[in-house]
C-alpha positions as CSV (number, residue, x, y, z in Angstrom):
1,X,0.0,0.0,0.0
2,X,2.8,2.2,0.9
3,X,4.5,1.5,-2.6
4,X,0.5,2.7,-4.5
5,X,0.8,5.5,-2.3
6,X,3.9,7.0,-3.1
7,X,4.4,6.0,-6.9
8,X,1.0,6.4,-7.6
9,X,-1.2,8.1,-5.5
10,X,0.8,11.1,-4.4
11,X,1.6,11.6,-7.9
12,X,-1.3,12.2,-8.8
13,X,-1.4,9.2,-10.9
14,X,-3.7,6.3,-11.4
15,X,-2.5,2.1,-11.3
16,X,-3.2,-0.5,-13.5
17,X,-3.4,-4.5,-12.5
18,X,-0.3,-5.1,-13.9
19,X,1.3,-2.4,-12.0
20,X,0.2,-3.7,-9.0
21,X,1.5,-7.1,-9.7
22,X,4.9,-6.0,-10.9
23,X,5.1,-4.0,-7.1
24,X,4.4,-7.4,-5.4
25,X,6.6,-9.4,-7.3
26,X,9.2,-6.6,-6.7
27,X,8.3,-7.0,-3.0
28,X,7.5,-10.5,-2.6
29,X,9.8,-12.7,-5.0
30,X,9.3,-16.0,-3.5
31,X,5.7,-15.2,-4.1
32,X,5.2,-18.0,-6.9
33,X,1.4,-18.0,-7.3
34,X,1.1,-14.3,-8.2
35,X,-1.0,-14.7,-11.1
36,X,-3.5,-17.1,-9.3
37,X,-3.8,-15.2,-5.9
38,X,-5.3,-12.4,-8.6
39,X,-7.5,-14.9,-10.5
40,X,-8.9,-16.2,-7.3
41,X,-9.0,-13.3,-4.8
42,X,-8.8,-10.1,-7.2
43,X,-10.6,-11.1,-10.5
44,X,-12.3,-14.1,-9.2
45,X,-15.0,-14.6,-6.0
46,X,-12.9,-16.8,-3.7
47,X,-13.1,-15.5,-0.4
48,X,-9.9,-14.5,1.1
49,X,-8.9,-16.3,4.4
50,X,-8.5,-12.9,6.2
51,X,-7.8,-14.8,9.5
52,X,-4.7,-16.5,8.0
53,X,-3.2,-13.9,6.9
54,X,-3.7,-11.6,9.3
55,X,-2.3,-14.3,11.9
56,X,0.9,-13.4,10.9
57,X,1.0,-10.1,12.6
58,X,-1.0,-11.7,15.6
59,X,-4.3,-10.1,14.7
60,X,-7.7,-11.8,13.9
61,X,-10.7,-11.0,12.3
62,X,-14.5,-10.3,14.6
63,X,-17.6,-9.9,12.7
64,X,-20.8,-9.4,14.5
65,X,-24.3,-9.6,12.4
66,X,-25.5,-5.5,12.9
67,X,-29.3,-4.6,11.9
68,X,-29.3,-1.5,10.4
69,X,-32.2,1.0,9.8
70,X,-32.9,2.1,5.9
71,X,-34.9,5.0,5.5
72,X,-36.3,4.3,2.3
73,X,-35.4,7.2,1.1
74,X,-33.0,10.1,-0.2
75,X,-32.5,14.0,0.9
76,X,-30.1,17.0,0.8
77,X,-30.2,20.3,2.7
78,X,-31.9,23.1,0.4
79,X,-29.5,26.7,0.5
80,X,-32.1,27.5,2.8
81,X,-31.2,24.7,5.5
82,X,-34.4,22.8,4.7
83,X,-34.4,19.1,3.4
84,X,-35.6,18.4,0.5
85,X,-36.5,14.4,-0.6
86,X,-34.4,13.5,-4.0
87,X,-35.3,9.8,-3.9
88,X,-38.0,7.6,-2.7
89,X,-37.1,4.3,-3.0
90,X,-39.5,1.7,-4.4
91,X,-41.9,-0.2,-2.0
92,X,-40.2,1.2,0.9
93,X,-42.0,2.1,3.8
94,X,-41.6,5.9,3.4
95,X,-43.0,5.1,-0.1
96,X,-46.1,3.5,1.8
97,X,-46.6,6.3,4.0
98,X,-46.5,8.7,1.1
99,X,-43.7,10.0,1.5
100,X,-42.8,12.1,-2.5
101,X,-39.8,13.2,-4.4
102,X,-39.4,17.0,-3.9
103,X,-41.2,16.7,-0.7
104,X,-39.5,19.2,1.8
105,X,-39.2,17.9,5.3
106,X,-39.8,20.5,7.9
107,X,-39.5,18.2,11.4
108,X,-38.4,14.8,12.0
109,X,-39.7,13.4,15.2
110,X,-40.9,16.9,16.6
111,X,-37.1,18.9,15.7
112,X,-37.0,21.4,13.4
113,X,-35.3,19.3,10.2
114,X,-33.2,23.3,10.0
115,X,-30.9,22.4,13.3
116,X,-30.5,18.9,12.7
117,X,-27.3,17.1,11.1
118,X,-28.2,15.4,7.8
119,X,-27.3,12.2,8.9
120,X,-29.3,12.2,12.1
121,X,-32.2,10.9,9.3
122,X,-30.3,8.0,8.4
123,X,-29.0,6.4,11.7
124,X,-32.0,6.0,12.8
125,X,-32.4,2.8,15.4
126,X,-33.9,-0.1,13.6
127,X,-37.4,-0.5,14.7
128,X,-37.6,3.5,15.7
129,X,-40.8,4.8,14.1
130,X,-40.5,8.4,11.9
131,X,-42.5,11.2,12.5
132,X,-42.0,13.4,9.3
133,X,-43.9,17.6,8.9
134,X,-43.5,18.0,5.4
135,X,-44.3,20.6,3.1
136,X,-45.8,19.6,-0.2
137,X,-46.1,22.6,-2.2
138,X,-48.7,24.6,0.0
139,X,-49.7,22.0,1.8
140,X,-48.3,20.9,5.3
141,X,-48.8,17.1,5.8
142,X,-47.5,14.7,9.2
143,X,-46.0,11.3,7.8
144,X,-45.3,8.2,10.1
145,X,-43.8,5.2,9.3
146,X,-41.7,2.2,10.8
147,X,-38.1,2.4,8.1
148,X,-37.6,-1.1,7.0
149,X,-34.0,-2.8,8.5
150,X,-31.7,-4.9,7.0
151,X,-28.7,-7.0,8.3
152,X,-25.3,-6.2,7.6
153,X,-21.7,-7.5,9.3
154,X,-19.2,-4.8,11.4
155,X,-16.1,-6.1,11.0
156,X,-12.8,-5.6,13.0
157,X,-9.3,-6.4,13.1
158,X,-8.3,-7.3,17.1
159,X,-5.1,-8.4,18.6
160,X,-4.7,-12.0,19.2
161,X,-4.1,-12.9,22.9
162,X,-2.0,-15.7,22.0
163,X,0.3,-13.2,19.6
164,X,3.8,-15.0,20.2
165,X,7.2,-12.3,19.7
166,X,7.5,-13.2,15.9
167,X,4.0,-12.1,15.3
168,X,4.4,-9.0,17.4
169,X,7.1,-8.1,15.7
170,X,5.4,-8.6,12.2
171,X,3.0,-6.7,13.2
172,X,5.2,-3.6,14.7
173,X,6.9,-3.6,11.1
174,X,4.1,-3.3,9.4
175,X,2.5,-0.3,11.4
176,X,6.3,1.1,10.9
177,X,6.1,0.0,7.2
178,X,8.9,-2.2,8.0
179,X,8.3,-5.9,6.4
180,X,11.8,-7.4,6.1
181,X,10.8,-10.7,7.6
182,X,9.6,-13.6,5.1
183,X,6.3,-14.9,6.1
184,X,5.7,-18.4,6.1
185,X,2.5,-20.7,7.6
């Protein structure tokens, strides 16, 4: 990454594939199955075995099942701090409770829509029920509806308990950007 960063990225320039795998080969020569880590892992839809390889600098892998709130719908703040609704997606629950593109949302759940973060309407709780003032070209109208939810995975890299020296040390060089040793499992 370091290697992207500075010959590429900082340059202002963009990487191909075969870029990339000329850096690794650079960096890695014993690294025989070059072409078929890409055709499985980069081109392909194997899964890569994050816990293995991230053993090697002690660290594992968590992932915990989340449930996540989805709005059903779009918005961005209007020069004049109201929200305006760009999208309402199809068969949504906002689109159920008549919720309309170009809609302008005045109050969500009794705050004026004016003094609240943008993203305060999409992290909602899963299960929280919306109360949304709208205005609708004259008209004022009061919305509720329950957001639909879906389940997605957090992920996070942890440090192994059971990290022996070798691993630790792995793992220091590659915060430090430091990878001299040769990796084997």
């Amino acid at each position: 990454m370091r290697r992207l960063n500075s010959d590429f990225a900082k340059r202002g320039l963009c990487f191909t594939q075969e870029d990339l795998k000329s850096i690794i080969a650079e960096l890695a020569p014993g690294f025989s199955r070059l072409d078929q880590f890409f055709k499985d892992y980069v081109t392909g839809t194997e899964e890569l075995n994050y816990d293995r390889y991230l053993a090697f600098a002690g660290l594992g892998l968590v992932t915990t099942p989340v449930e996540t709130s989805v709005p059903g719908f779009r918005a961005a703040r209007q020069a004049d701090g109201g929200i305006a609704v760009r999208l309402v997606e199809a068969e949504s629950q906002a689109e159920v409770a008549g919720l309309r593109e170009g809609d302008v949302i005045t109050q969500l759940n009794g705050h004026d829509s004016r003094k609240l973060p943008l993203r305060q309407f999409f992290q909602l709780k899963p299960g929280q029920e919306i109360r949304l003032k709208i205005r609708r070209g004259n008209a004022a109208l009061t919305l509720r509806f329950t957001p639909d939810s879906r389940q997605e995975i957090d992920y996070e890299i942890v440090e192994l308990s059971h990290a022996n020296s070798d691993e630790v040390n792995i793992r220091n060089e590659w915060l430090e950007g430091r990878t001299s040793q040769v990796l084997k499992r």
